[in-house]
C-alpha positions in Angstrom: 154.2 -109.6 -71.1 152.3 -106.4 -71.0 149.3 -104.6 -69.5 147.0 -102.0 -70.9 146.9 -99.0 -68.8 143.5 -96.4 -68.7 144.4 -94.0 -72.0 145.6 -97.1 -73.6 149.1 -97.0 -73.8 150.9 -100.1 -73.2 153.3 -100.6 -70.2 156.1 -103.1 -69.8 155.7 -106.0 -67.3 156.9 -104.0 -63.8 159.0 -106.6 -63.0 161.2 -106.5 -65.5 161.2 -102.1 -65.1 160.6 -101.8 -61.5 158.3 -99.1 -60.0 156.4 -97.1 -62.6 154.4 -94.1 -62.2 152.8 -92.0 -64.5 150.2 -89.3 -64.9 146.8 -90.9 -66.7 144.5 -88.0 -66.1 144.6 -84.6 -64.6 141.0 -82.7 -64.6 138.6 -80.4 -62.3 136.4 -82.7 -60.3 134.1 -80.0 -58.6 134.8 -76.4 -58.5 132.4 -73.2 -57.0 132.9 -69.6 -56.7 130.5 -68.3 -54.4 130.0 -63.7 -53.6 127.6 -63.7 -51.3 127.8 -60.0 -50.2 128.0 -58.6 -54.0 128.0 -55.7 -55.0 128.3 -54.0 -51.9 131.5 -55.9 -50.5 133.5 -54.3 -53.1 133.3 -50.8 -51.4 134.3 -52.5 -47.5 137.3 -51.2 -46.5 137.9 -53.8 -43.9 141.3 -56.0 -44.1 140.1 -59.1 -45.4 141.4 -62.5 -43.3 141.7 -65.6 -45.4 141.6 -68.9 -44.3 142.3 -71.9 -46.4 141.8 -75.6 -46.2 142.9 -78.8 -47.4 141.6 -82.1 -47.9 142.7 -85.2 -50.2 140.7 -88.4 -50.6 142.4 -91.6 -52.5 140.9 -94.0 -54.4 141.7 -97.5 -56.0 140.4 -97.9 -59.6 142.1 -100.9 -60.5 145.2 -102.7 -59.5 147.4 -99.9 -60.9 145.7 -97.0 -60.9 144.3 -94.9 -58.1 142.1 -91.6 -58.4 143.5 -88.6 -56.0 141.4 -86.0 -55.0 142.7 -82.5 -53.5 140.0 -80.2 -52.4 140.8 -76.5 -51.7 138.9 -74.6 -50.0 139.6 -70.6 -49.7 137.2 -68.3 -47.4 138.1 -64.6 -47.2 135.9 -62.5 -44.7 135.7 -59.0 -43.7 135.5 -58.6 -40.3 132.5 -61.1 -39.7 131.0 -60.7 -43.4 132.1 -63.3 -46.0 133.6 -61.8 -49.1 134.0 -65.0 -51.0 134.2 -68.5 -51.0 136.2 -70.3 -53.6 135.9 -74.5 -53.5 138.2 -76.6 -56.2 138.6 -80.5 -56.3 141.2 -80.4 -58.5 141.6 -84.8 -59.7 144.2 -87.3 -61.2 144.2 -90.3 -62.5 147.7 -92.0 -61.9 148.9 -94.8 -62.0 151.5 -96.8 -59.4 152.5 -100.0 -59.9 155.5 -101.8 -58.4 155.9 -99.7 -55.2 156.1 -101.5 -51.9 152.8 -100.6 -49.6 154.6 -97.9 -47.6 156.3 -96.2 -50.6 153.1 -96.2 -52.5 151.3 -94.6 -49.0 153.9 -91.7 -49.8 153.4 -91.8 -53.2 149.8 -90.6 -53.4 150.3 -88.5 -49.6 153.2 -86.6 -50.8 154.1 -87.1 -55.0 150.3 -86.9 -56.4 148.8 -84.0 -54.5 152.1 -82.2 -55.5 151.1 -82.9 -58.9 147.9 -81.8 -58.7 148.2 -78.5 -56.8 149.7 -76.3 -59.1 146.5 -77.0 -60.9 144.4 -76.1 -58.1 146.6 -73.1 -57.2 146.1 -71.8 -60.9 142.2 -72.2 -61.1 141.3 -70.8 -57.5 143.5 -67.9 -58.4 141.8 -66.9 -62.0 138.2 -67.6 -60.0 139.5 -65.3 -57.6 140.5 -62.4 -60.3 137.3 -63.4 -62.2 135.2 -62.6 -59.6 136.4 -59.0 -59.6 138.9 -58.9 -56.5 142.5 -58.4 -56.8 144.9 -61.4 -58.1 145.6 -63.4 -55.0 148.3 -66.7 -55.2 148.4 -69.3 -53.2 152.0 -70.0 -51.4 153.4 -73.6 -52.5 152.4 -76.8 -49.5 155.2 -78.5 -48.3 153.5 -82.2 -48.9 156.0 -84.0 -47.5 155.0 -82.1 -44.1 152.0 -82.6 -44.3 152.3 -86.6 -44.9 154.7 -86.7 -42.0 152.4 -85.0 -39.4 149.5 -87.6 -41.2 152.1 -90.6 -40.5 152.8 -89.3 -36.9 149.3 -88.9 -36.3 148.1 -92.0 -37.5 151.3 -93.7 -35.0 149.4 -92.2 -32.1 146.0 -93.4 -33.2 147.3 -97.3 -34.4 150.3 -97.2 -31.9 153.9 -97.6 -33.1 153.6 -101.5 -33.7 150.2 -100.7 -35.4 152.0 -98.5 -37.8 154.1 -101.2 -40.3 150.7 -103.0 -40.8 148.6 -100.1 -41.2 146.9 -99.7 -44.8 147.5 -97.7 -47.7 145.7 -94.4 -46.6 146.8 -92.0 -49.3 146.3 -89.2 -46.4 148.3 -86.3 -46.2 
């Protein structure tokens, strides 16, 4: 027995291959690039102070395949003056299937969003350069940290009984 999956290839019946997962789809979702201060923030001396943030959303197409979403989002200000703004939501398709509920939480927290940011990384960095400043690259995320301090905070939240129950977030 077999099952399509979303770019048509056909995969073998999971139970007689175990836990499959595979890459469907990898493509920008949203992305901005924003100057506000142009042309004159190109002569500020100031040391510029970046601050970046992360954010992943999760979401269940089908049975097998789930749609992950890792925004970025990189501010850089001079003293109390923006210099620019850069915004990706870098997307995947992918899909899990055969994974028990708590391996397939880590699975899109930690394995998916790994996937995805190199992707991320690589477009906020050419924005960055094609916006006239100097090439900047983002360090690489520990994921798997980031899930953890997600698991430990949802723990406190549900309480530790709560936690084996709890449903697939995706969170990192």
């Amino acid at each position: 027995m077999s099952e399509e999956t979303l770019n048509g290839a056909v995969a073998a019946d999971e139970s007689a291959t175990g836990p499959a997962f595979s890459v469907e789809k990898i493509y920008v979702k949203d992305v901005s690039f924003e100057v506000p201060g142009a042309p004159a923030v190109f002569n500020d001396t100031t040391q510029p102070q970046l601050q970046m943030n992360l954010q992943q959303s999760v979401q269940r197409l089908n049975d097998n395949a789930f749609e992950v979403v890792l925004g970025v989002t990189l501010t850089c200000n001079a003293g109390d003056k923006p210099m620019y703004l850069a915004e990706v939501k870098q997307a995947g398709v992918f899909g899990l299937t055969g994974f028990d509920p708590q391996t397939m939480d880590a699975m899109l927290g930690v394995h998916c969003p790994g996937v995805l940011y190199p992707y991320a990384r690589q477009l906020i960095s050419d924005l960055i350069q094609s916006g006239g400043f100097p090439p900047f690259f983002l360090q690489p995320i520990n994921f798997e940290a980031l899930y953890a301090e997600g698991l430990r905070q949802r723990a406190a939240q549900q309480g530790q009984a709560g936690l084996a129950d709890a449903e697939t977030a995706g969170n990192a």
